[in-house]
N, C-alpha and C positions, 0 to 999 in steps of 0.2 A: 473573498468568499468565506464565508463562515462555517465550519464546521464543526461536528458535535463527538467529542469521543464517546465510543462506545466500550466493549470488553476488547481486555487486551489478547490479541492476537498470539504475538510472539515473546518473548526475551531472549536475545539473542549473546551468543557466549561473550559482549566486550560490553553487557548490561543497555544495551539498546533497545529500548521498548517500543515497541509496533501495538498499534491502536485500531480495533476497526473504527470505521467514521464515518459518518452522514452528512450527506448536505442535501442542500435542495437542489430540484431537478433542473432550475431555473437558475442555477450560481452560475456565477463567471468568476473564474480565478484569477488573484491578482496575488504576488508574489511579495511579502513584506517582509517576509526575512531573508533576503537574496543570500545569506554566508550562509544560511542553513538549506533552503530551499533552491533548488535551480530550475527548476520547472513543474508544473502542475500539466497532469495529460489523462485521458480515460483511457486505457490500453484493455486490450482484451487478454486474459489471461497467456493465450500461448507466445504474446510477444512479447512479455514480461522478462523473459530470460535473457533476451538478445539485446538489452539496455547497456548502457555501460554502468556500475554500480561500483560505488565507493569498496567494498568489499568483497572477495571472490567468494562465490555460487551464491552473494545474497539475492538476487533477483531468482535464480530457479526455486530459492526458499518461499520469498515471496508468491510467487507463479504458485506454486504447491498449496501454500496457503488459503490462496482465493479459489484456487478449481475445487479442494477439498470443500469450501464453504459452499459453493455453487451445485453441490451433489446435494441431490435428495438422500437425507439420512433413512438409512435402513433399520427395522426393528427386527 
């Protein structure tokens, strides 16, 4: 699957940058960096946390991340 980075989301304290990203609505994921990558899934934000993550509370960061994006911004 081919994806397009967009702005960057996060930098996280151990210099890990998190990207938002695009794909088509029609991709199918296929996994080609298996030592980086371990799986590709569309999760809805509130199961985001209950993943197992390389680092502790980074999934609830994440989780945070996308519901914040998902909120109609206020003026």
């Amino acid at each position: 699957m081919t994806a397009t980075a967009g702005d960057l989301a996060k930098v996280f304290d151990n210099g890990f940058h998190l990207y938002w990203c695009d794909v088509s609505a029609s991709a199918q994921p296929k996994i080609h960096r298996p030592l980086e990558v371990r799986e590709v899934a569309w999760w809805q934000p509130e199961a985001v946390s209950a993943q197992a993550w390389r680092y502790p509370d980074q999934g609830a960061m994440i989780r945070d991340l996308v519901t914040a994006r998902r909120l109609p911004a206020t003026h």
